[in-house]
MITORMAR-338796 format. One record per residue (C-alpha): residue number from 1; residue in three letters; x, y, z. Coordinates in pm, whole numbers, always signed. Layout:
residues N
tivo  minu  east  north  up
NUM  ALA  X  Y  Z
...
END
This chain:
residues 113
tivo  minu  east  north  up
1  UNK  -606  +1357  +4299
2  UNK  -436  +1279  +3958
3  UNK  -404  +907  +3873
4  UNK  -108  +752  +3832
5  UNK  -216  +439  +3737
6  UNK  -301  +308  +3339
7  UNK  -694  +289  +3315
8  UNK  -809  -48  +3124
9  UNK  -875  +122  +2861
10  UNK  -505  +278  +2786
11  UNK  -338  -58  +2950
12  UNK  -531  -307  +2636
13  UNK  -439  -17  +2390
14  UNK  -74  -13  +2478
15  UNK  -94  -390  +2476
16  UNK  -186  -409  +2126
17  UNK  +117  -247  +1942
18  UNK  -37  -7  +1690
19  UNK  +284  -70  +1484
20  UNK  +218  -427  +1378
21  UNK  -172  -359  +1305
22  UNK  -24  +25  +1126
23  UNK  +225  -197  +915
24  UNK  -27  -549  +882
25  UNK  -347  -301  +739
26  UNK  -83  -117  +477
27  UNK  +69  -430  +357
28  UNK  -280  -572  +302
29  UNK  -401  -265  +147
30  UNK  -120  -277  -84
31  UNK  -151  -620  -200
32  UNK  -550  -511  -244
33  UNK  -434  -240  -454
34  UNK  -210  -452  -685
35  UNK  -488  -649  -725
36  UNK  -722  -442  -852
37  UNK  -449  -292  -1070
38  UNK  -436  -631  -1216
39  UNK  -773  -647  -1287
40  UNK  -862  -945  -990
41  UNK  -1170  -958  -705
42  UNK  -897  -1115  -435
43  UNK  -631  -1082  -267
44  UNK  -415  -1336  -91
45  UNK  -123  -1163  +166
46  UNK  +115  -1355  +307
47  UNK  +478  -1210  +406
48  UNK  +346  -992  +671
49  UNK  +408  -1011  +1018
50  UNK  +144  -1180  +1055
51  UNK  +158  -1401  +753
52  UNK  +545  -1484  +742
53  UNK  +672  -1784  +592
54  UNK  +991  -1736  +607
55  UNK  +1282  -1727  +897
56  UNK  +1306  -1485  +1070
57  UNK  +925  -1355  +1113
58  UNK  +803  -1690  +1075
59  UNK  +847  -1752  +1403
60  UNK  +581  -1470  +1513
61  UNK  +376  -1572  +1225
62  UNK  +362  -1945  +1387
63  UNK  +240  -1754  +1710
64  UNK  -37  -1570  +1541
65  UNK  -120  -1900  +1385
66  UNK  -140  -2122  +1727
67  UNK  -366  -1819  +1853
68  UNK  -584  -1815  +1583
69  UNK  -610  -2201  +1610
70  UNK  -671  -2180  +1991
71  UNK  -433  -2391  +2086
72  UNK  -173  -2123  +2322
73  UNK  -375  -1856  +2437
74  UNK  -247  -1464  +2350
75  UNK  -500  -1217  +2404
76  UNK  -306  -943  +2236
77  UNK  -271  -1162  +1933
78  UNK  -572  -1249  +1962
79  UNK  -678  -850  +1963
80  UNK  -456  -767  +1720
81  UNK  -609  -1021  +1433
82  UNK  -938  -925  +1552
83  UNK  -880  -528  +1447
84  UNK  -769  -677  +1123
85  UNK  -1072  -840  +1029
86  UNK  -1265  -545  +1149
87  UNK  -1085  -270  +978
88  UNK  -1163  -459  +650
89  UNK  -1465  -564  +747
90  UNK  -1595  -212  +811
91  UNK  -1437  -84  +463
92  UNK  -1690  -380  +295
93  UNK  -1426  -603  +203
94  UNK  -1438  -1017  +319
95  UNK  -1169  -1110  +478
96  UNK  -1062  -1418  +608
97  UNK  -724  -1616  +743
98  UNK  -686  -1976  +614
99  UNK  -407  -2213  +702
100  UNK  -135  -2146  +444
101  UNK  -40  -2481  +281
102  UNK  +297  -2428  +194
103  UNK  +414  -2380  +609
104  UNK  +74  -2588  +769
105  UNK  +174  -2348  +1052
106  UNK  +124  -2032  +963
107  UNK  -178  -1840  +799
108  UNK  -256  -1638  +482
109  UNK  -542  -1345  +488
110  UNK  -778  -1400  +201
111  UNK  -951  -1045  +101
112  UNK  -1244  -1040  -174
113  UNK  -1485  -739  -267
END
């Protein structure tokens, strides 16, 4: 008997829209790259999906914020940051989110090596 139904496995990976972590890892990488260009150890990305700090994606930006901050709970969010950090992690880079002070509601990812 063939299943018909999504195992757990293919159900969380559909949840987690590989386009937004695709398009969050290459901006990232790109802003790592222009650092290094410049001659610098860091990188600070904002102006992602992620990041945003500006209408429209801001508004997404806020949610990724309130789920990093624990305050609504989004477990693909939640999974989605979480890839981030690993991805980056795994390469050797530190990365981090901190609260972006210009919004106060929104985050910025902080990447060192």
């Amino acid at each position: 008997m063939t299943n018909i139904m999504l195992t757990a496995a293919q159900a969380r990976a559909k949840a987690q829209n590989d386009v937004v972590i695709f398009n969050e890892i290459r901006d990232i990488e790109d802003a790592i790259l222009a650092a290094v260009s410049s001659g610098l150890y860091e990188a600070t990305v904002t102006g992602t999906t992620m990041t945003a700090t500006a209408l429209p994606g801001r508004t997404t930006a806020i949610l990724y914020f309130n789920t990093w901050q624990g305050s609504i709970d989004d477990r693909a969010k939640f999974i989605q940051m979480g890839q981030i950090l690993s991805y980056f992690t795994n390469l050797g880079y530190s990365i981090e989110r901190r609260t972006n002070s210009t919004t106060s509601d929104t985050f910025k990812w902080i990447v060192s090596w």
